[in-house]
C-alpha positions in Angstrom: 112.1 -52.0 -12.6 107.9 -51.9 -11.7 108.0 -55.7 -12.6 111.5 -56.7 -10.6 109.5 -54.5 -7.7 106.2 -56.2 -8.1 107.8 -59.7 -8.3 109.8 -59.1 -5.1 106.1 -57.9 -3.2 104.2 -60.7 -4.5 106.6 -63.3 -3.3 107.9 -62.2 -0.2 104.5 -62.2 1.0 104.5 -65.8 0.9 107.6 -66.8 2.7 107.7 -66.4 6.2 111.8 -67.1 6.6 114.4 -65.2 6.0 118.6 -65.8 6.5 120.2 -62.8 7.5 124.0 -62.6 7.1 126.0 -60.7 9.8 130.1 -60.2 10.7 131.9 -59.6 13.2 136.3 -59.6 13.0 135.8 -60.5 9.5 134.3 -63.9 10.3 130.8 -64.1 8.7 127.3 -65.7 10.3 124.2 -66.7 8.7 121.1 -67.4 10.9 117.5 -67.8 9.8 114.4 -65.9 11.3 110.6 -65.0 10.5 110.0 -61.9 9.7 107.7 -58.9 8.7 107.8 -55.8 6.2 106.2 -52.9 5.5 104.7 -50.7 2.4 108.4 -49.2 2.3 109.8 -52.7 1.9 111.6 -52.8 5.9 112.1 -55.7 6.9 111.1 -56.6 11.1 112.3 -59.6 13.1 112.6 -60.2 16.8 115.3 -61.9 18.4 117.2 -61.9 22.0 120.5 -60.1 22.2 122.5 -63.0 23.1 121.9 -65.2 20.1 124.9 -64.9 17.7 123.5 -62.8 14.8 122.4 -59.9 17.4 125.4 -59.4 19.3 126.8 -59.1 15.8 124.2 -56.4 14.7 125.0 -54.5 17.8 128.4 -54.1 16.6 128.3 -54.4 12.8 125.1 -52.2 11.4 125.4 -54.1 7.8 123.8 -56.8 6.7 122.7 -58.8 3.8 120.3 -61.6 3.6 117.9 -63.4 1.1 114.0 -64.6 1.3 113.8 -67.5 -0.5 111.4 -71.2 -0.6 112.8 -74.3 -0.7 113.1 -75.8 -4.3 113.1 -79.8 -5.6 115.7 -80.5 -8.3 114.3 -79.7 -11.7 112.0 -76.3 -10.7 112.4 -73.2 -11.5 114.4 -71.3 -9.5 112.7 -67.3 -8.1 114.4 -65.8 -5.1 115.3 -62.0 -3.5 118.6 -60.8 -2.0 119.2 -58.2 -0.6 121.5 -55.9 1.6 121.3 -52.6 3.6 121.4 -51.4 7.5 120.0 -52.7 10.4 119.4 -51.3 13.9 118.1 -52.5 17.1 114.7 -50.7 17.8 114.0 -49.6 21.5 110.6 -49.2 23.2 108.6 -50.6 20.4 105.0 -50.1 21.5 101.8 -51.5 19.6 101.3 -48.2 17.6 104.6 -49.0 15.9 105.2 -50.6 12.2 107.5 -53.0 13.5 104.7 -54.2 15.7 102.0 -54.2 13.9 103.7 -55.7 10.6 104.8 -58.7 12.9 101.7 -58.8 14.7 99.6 -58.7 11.4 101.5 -61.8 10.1 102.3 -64.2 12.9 99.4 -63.1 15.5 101.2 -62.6 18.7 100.3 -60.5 21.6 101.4 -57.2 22.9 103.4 -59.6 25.3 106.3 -60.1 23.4 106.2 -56.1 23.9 106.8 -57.1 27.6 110.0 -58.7 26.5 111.4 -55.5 25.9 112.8 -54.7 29.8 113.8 -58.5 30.8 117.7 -58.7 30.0 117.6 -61.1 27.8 114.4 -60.3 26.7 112.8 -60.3 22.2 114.6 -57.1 21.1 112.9 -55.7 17.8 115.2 -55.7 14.4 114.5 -53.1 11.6 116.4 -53.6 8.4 116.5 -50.7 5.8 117.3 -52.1 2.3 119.2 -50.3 0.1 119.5 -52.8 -3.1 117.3 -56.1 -3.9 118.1 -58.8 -6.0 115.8 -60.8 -7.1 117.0 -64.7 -9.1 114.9 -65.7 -11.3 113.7 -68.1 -13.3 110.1 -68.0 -13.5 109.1 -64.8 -15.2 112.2 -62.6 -16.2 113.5 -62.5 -19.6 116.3 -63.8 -19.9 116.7 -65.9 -16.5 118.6 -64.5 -14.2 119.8 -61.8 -11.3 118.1 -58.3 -11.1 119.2 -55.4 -9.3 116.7 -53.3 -7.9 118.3 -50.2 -6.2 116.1 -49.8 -2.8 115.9 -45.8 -1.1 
């Protein structure tokens, strides 16, 4: 479990999308965002509240997604699932993780912090994973999916 663990740290660091699956009335979504993550392995986006996938999350706290680079026919194949709960954060200041990750990674301002009050303002995602998956083909003996239960 360590080396599933340290596999999915060392890569996610270097991919900056992830797709995030959502549902709503039993019809399912996919949308792609950047995002952040923490020590704890939370995962931080920022999106308005009208796009597709957050009206979804608003009514649906589940959610499943994967982190993975794009691949040329022929390589090797390494990539990390995962699924858990996701809630909308409120008042996110700079003192906060989800700030801070974000910041830390993509350099933007304390004005996306602004956002926060417009109506259709950036509204700050946190997922909480509860199982990773990681596909792969790279380092793992034999190829293939690993779970990694996650908190």
């Amino acid at each position: 479990m360590e080396k599933i663990e340290s596999i999915i740290r060392d890569y996610i660091k270097n991919v900056v999308h992830m797709s995030i699956a959502t549902c709503l009335d039993n019809q399912p979504w996919i949308s792609e965002v950047h995002y952040s993550y923490d020590d704890d392995l939370n995962l931080y986006f920022i999106s308005r509240p009208s796009r597709r996938h957050s009206v979804e999350i608003a009514a649906n706290s589940q959610i499943a997604g994967n982190i993975i680079k794009q691949h040329v026919a022929g390589e090797e194949v390494r990539g990390v699932y995962f699924e858990g709960a996701i809630e909308i954060l409120d008042g996110v200041a700079e003192t906060d993780m989800a700030f801070q990750t974000y910041n830390e990674r993509f350099g933007i301002d304390s004005s996306r912090l602004d956002e926060q009050a417009e109506e259709n303002g950036h509204r700050w995602y946190k997922i909480t994973v509860n199982k990773f998956y990681l596909f792969d083909e790279l380092e793992m003996e034999p190829a293939g999916k690993y779970e990694l239960s996650w908190k």
